[in-house]
CHARMM internal coordinates of N, CA and C (Angstrom, degrees):
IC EDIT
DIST 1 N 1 CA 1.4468
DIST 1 CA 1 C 1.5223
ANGL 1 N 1 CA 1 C 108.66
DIST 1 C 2 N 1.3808
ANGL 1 CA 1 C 2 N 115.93
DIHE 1 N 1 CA 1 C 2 N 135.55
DIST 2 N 2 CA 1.5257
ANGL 1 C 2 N 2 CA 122.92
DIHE 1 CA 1 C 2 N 2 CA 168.34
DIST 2 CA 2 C 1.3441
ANGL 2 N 2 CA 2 C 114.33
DIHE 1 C 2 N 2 CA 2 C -51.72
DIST 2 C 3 N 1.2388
ANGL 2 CA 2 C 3 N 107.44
DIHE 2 N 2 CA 2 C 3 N 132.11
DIST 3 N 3 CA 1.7211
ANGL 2 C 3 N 3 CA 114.13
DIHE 2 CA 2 C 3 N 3 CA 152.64
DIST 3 CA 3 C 1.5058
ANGL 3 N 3 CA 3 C 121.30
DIHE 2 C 3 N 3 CA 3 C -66.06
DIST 3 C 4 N 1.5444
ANGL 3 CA 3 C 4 N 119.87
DIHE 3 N 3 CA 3 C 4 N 114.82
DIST 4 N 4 CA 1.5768
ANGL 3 C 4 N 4 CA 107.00
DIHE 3 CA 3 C 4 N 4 CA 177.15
DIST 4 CA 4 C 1.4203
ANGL 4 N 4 CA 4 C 118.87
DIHE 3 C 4 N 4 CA 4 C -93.15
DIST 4 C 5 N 0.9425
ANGL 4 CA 4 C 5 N 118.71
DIHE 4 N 4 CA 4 C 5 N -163.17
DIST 5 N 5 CA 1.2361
ANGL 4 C 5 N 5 CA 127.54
DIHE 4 CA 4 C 5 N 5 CA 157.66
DIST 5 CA 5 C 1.4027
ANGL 5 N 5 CA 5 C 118.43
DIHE 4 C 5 N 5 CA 5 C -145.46
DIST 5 C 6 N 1.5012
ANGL 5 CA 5 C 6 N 100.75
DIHE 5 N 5 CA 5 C 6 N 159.67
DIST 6 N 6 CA 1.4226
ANGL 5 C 6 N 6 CA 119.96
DIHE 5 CA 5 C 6 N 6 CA 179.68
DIST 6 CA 6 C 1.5201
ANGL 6 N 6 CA 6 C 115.91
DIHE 5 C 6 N 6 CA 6 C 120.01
DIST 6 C 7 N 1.8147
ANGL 6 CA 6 C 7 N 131.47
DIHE 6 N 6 CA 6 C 7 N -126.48
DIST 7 N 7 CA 1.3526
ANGL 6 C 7 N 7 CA 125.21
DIHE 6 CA 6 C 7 N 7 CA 141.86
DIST 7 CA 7 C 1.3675
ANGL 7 N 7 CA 7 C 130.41
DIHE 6 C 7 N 7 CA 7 C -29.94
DIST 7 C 8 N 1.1330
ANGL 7 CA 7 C 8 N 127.98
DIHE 7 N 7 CA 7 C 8 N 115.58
DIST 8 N 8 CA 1.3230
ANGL 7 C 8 N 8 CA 115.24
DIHE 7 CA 7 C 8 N 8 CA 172.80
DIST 8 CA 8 C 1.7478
ANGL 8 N 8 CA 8 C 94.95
DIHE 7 C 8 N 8 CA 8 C -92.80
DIST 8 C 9 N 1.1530
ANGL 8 CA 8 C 9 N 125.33
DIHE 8 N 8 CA 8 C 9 N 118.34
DIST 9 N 9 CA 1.8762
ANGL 8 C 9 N 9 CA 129.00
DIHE 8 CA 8 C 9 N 9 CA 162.24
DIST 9 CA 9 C 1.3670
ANGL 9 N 9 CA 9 C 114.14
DIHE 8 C 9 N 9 CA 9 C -30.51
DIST 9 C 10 N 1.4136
ANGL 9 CA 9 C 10 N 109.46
DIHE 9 N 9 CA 9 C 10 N -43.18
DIST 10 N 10 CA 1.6237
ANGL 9 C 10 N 10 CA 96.62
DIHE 9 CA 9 C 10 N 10 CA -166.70
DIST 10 CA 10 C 1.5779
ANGL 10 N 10 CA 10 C 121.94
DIHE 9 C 10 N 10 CA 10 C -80.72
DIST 10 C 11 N 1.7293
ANGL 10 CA 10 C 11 N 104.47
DIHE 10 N 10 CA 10 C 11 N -35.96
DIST 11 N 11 CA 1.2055
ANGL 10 C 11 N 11 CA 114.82
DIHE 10 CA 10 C 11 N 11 CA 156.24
DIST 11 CA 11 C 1.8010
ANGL 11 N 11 CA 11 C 147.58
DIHE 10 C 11 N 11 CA 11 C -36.27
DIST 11 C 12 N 2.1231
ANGL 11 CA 11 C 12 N 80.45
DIHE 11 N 11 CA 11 C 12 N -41.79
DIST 12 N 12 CA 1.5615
ANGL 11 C 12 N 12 CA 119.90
DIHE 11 CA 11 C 12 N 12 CA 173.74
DIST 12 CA 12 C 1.8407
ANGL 12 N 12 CA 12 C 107.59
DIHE 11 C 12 N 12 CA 12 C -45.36
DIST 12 C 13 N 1.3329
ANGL 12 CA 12 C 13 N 98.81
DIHE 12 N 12 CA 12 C 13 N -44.95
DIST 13 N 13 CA 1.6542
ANGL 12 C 13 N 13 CA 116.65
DIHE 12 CA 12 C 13 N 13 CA 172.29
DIST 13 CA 13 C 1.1954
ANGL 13 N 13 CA 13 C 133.34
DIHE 12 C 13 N 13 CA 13 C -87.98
DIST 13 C 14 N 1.5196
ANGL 13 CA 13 C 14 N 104.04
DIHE 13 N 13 CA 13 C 14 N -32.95
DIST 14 N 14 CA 1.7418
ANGL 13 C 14 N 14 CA 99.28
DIHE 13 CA 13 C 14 N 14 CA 158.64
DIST 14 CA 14 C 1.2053
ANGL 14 N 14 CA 14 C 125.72
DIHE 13 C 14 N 14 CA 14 C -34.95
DIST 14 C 15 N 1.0214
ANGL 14 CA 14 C 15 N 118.07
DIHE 14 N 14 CA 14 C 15 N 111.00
DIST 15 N 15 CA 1.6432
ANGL 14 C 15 N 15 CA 116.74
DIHE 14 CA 14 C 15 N 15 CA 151.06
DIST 15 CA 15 C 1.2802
ANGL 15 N 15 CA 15 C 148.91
DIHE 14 C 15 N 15 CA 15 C -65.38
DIST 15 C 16 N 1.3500
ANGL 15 CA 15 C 16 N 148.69
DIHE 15 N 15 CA 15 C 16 N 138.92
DIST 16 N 16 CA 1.3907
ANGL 15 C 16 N 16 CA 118.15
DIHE 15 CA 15 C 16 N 16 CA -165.87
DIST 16 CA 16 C 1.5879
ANGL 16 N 16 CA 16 C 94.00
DIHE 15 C 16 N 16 CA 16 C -127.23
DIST 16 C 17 N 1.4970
ANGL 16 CA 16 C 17 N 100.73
DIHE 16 N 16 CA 16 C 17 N -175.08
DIST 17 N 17 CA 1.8264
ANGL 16 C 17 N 17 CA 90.25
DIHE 16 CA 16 C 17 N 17 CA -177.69
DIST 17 CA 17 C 1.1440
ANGL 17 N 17 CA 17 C 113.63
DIHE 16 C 17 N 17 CA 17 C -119.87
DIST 17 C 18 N 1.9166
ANGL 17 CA 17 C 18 N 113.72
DIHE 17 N 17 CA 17 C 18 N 60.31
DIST 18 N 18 CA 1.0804
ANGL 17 C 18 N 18 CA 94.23
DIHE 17 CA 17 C 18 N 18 CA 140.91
DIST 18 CA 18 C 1.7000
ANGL 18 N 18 CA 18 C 89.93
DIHE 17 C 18 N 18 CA 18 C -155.23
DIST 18 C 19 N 1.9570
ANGL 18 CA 18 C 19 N 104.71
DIHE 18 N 18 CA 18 C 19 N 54.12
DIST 19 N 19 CA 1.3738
ANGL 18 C 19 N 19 CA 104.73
DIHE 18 CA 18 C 19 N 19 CA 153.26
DIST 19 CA 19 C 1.3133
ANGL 19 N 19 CA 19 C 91.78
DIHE 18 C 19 N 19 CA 19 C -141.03
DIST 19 C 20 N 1.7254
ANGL 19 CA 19 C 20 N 90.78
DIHE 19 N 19 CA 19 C 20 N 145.35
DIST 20 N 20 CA 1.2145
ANGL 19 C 20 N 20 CA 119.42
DIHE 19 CA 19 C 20 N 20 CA -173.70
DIST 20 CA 20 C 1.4127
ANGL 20 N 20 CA 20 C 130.74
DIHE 19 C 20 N 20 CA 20 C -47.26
DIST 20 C 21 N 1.5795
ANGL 20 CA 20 C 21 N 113.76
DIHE 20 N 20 CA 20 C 21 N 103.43
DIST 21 N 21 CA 1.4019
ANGL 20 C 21 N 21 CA 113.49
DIHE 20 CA 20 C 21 N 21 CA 179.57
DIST 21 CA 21 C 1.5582
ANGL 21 N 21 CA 21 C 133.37
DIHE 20 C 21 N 21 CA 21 C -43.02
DIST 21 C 22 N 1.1109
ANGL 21 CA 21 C 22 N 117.69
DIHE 21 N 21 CA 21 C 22 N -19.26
DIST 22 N 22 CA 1.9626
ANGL 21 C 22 N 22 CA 133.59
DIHE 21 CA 21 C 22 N 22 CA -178.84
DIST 22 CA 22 C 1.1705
ANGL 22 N 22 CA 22 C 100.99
DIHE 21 C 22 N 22 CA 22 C -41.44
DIST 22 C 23 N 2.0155
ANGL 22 CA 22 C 23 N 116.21
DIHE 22 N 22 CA 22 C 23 N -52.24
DIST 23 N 23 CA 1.2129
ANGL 22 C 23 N 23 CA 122.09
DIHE 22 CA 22 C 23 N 23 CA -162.82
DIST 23 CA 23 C 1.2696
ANGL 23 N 23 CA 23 C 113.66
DIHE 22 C 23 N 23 CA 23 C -44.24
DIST 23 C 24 N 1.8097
ANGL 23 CA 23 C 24 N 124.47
DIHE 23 N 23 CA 23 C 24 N 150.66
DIST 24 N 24 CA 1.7201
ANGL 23 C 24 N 24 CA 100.97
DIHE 23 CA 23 C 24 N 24 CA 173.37
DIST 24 CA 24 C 1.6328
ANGL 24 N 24 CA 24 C 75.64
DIHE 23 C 24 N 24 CA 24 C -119.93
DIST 24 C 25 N 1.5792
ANGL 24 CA 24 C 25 N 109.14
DIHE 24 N 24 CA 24 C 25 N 149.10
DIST 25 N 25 CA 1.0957
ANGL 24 C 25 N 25 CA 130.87
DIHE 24 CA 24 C 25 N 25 CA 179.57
DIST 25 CA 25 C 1.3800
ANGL 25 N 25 CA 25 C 112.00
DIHE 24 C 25 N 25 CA 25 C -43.48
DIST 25 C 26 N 0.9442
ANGL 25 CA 25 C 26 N 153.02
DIHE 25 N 25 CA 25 C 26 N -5.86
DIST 26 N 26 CA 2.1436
ANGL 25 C 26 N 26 CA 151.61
DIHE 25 CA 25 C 26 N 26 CA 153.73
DIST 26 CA 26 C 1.6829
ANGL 26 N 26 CA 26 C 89.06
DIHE 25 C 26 N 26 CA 26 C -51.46
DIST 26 C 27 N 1.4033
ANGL 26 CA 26 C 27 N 88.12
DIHE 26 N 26 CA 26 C 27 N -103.34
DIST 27 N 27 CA 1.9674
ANGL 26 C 27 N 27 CA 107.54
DIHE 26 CA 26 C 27 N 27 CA 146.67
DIST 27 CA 27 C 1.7735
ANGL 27 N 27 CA 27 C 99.18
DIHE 26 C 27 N 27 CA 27 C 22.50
DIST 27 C 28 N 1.2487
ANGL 27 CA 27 C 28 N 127.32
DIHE 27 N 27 CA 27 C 28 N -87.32
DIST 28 N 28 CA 1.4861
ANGL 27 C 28 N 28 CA 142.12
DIHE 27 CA 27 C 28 N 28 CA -141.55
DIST 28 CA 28 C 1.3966
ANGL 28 N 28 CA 28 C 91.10
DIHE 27 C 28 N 28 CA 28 C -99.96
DIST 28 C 29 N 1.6221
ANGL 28 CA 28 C 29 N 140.92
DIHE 28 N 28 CA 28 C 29 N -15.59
DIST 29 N 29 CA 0.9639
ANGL 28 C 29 N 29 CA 128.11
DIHE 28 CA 28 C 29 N 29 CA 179.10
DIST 29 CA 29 C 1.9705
ANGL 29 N 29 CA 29 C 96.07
DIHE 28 C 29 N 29 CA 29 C -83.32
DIST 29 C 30 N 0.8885
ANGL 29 CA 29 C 30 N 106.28
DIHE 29 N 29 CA 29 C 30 N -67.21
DIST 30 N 30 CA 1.7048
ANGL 29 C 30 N 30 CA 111.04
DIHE 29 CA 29 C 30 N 30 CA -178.40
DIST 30 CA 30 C 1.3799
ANGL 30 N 30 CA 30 C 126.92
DIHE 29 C 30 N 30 CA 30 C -17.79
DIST 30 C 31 N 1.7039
ANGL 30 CA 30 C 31 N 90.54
DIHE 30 N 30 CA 30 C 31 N -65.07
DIST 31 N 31 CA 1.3278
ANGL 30 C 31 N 31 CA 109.16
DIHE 30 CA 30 C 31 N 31 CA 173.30
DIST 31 CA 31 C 1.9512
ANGL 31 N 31 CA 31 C 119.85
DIHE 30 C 31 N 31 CA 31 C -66.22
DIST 31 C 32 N 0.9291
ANGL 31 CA 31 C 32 N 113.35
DIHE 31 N 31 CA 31 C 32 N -48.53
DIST 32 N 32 CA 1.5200
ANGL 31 C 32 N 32 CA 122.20
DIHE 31 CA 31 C 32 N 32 CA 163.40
DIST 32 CA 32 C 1.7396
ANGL 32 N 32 CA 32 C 98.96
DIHE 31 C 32 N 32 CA 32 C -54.58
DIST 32 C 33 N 1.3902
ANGL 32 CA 32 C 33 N 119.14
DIHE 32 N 32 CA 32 C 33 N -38.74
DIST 33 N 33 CA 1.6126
ANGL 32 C 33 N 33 CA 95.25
DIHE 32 CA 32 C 33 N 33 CA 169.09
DIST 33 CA 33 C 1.5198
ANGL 33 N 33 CA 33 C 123.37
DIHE 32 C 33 N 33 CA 33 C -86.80
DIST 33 C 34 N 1.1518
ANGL 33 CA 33 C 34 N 116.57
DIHE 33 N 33 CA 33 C 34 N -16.48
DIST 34 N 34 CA 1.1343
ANGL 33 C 34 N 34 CA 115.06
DIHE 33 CA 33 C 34 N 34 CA -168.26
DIST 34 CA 34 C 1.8694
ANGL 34 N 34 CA 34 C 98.82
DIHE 33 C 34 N 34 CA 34 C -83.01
DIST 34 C 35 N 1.2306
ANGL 34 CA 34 C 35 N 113.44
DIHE 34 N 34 CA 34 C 35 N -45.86
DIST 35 N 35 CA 2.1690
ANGL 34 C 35 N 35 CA 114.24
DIHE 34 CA 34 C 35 N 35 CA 170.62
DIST 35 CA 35 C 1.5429
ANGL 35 N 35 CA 35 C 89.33
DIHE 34 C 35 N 35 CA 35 C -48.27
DIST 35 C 36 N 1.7108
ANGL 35 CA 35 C 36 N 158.43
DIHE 35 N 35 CA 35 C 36 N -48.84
DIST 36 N 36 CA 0.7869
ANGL 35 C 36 N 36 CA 154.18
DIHE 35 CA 35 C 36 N 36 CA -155.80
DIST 36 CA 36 C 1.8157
ANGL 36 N 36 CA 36 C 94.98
DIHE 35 C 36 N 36 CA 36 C -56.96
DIST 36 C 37 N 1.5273
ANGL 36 CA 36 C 37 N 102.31
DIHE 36 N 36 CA 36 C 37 N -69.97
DIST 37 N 37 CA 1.4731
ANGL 36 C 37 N 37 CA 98.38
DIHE 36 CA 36 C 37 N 37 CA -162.01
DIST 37 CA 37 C 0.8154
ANGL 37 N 37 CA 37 C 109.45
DIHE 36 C 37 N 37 CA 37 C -95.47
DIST 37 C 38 N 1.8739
ANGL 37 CA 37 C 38 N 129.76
DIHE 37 N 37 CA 37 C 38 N 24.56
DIST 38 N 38 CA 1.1543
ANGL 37 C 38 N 38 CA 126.59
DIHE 37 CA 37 C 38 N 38 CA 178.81
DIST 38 CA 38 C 1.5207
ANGL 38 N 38 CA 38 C 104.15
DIHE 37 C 38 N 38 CA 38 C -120.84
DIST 38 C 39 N 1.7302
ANGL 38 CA 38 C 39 N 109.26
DIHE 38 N 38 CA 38 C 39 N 15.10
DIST 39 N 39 CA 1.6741
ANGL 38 C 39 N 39 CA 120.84
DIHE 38 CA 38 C 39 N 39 CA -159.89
DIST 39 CA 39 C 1.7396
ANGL 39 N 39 CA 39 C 96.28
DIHE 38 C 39 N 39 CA 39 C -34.83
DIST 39 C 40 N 1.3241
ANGL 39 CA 39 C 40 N 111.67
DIHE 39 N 39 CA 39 C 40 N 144.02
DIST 40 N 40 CA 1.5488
ANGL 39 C 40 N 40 CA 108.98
DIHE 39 CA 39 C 40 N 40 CA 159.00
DIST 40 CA 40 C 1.8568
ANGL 40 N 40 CA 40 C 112.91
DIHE 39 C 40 N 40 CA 40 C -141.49
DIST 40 C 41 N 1.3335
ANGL 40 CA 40 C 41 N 122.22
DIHE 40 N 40 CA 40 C 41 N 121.65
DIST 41 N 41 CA 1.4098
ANGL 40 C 41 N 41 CA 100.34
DIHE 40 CA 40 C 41 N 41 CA -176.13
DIST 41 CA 41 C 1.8797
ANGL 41 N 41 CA 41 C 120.41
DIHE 40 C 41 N 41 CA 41 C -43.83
DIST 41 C 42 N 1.7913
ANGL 41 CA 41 C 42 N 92.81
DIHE 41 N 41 CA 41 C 42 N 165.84
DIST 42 N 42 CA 1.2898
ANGL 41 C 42 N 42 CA 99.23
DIHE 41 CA 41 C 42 N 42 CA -174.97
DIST 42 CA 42 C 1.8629
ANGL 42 N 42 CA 42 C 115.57
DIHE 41 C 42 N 42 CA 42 C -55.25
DIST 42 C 43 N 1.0511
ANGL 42 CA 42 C 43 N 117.64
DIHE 42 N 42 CA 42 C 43 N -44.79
DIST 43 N 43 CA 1.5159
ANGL 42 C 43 N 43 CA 134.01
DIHE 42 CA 42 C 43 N 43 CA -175.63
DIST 43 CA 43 C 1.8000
ANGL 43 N 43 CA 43 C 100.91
DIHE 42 C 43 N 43 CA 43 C -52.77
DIST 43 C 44 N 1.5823
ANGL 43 CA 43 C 44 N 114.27
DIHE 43 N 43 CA 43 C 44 N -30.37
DIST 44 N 44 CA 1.6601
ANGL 43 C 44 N 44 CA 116.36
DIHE 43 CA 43 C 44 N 44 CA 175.49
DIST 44 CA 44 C 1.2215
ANGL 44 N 44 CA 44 C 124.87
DIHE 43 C 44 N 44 CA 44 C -104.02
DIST 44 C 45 N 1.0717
ANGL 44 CA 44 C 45 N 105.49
DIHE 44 N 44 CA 44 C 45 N 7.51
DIST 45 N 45 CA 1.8218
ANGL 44 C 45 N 45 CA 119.08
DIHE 44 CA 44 C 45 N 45 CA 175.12
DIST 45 CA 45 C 1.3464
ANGL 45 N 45 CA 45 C 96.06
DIHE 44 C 45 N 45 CA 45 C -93.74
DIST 45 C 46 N 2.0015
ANGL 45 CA 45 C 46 N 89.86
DIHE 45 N 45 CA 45 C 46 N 133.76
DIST 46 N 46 CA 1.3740
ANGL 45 C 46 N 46 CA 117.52
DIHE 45 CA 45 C 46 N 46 CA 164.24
DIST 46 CA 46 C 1.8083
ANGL 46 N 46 CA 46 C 106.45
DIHE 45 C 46 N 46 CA 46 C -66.82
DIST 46 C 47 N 1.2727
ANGL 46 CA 46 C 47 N 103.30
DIHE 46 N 46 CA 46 C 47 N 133.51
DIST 47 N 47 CA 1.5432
ANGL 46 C 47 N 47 CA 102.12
DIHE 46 CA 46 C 47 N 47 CA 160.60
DIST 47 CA 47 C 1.8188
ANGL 47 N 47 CA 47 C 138.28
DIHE 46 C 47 N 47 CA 47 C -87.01
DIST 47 C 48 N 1.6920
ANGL 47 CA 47 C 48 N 101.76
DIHE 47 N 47 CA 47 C 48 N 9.21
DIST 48 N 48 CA 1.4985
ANGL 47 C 48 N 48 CA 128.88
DIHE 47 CA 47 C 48 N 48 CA 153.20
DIST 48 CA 48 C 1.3646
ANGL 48 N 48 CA 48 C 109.68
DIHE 47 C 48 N 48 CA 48 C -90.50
DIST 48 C 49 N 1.1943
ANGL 48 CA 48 C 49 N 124.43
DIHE 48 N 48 CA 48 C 49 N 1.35
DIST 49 N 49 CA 1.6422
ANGL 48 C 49 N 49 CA 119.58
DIHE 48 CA 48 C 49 N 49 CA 174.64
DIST 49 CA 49 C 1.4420
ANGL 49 N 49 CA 49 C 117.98
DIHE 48 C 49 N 49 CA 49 C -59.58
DIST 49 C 50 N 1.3689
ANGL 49 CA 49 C 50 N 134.78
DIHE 49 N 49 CA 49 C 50 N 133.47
DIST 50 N 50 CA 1.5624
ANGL 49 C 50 N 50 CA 110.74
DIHE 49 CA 49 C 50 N 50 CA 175.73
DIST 50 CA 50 C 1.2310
ANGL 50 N 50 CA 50 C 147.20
DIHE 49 C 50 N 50 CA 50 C -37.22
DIST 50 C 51 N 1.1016
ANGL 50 CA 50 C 51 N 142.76
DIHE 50 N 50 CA 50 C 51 N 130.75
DIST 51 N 51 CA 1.3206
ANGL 50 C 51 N 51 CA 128.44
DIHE 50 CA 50 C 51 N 51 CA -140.95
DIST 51 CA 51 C 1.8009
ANGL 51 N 51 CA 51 C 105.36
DIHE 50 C 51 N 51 CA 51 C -83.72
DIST 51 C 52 N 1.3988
ANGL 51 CA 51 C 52 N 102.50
DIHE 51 N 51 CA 51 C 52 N -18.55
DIST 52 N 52 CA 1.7531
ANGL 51 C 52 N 52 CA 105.11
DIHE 51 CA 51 C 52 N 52 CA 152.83
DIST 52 CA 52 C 1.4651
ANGL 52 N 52 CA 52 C 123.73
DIHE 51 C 52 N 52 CA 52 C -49.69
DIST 52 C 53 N 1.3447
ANGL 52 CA 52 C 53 N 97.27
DIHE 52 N 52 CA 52 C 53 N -77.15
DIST 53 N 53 CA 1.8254
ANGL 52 C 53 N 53 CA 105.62
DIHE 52 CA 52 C 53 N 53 CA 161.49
DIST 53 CA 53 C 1.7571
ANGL 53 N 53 CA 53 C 113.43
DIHE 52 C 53 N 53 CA 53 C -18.80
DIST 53 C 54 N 1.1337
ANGL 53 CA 53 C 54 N 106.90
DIHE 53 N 53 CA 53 C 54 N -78.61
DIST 54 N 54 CA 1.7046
ANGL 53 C 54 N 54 CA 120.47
DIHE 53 CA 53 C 54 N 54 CA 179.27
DIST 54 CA 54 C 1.5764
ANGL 54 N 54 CA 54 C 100.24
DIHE 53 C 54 N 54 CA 54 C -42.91
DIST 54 C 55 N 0.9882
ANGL 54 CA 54 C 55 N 120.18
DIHE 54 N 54 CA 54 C 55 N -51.26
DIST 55 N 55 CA 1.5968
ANGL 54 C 55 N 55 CA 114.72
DIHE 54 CA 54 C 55 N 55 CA -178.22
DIST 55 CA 55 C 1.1300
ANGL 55 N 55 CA 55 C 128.70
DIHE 54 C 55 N 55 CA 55 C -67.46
DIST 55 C 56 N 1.3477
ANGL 55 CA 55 C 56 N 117.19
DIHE 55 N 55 CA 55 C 56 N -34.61
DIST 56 N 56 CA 1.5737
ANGL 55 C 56 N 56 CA 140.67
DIHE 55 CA 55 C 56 N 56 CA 166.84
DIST 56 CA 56 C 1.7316
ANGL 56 N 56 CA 56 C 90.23
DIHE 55 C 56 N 56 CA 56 C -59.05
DIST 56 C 57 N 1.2940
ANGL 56 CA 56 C 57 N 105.63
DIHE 56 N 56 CA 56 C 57 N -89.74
DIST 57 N 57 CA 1.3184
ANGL 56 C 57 N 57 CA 114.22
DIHE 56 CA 56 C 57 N 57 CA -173.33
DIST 57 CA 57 C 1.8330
ANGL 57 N 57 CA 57 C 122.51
DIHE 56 C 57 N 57 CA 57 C -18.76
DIST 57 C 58 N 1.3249
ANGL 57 CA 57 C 58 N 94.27
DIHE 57 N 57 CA 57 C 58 N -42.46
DIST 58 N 58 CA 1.6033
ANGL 57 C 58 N 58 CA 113.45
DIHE 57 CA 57 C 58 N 58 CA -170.33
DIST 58 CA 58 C 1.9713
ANGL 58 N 58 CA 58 C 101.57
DIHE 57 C 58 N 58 CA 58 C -81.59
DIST 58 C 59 N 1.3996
ANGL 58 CA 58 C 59 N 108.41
DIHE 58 N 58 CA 58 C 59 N -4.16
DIST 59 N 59 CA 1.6256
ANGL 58 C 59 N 59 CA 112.46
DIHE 58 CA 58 C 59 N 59 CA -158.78
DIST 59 CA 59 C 1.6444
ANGL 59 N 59 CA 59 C 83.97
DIHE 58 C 59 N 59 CA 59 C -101.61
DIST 59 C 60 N 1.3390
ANGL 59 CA 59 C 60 N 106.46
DIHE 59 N 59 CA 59 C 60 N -37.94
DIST 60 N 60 CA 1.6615
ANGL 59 C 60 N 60 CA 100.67
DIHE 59 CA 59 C 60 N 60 CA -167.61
DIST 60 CA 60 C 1.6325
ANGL 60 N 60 CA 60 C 106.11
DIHE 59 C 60 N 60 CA 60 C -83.71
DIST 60 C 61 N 1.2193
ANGL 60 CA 60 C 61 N 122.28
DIHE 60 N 60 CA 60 C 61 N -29.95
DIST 61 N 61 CA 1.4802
ANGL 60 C 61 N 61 CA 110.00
DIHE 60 CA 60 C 61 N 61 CA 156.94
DIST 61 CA 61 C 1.0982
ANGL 61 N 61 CA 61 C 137.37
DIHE 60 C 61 N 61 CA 61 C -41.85
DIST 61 C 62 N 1.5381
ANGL 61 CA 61 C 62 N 126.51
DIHE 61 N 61 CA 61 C 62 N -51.97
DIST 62 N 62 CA 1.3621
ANGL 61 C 62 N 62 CA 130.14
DIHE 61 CA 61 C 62 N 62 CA 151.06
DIST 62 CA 62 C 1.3113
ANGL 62 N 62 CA 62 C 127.23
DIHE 61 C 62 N 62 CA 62 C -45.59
DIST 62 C 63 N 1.6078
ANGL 62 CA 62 C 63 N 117.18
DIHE 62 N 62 CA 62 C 63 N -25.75
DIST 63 N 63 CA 1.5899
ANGL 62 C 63 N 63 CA 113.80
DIHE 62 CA 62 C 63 N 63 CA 165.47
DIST 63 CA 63 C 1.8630
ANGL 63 N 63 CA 63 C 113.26
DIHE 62 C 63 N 63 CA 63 C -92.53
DIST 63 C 64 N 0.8746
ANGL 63 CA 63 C 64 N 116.46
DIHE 63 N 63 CA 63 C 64 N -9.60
DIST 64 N 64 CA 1.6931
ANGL 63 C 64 N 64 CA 111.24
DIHE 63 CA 63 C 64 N 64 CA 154.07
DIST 64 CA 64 C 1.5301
ANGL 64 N 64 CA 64 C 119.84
DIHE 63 C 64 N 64 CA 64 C -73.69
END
COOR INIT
IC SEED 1 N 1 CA 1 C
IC BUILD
């Protein structure tokens, strides 16, 4: 099987601890896609943004 790139799925669902468990994984996929195509640097991010968003957001920094 090919190696891809980009999202990894399984990650997409990881949770970490300090985003909010409520989410049910549909939920955490959306939002983790939507910070994707909605990337905005750190200096232009709202800090009421979902705390998914922020995490996503903060995941793709480390891959630039």
């Amino acid at each position: 099987m090919e190696k891809g790139y980009g999202m990894n799925t399984v990650l997409m669902v990881e949770r970490s601890a300090d985003v909010e468990a409520d989410v049910d994984p549909i939920d955490e996929i959306r939002l983790r896609t939507w910070a994707r195509r909605n990337y905005a640097p750190a200096s232009e991010r709202d800090e009421n943004w979902h705390p998914v968003i922020l995490d996503e957001m903060i995941r793709k920094d480390t891959e630039m």
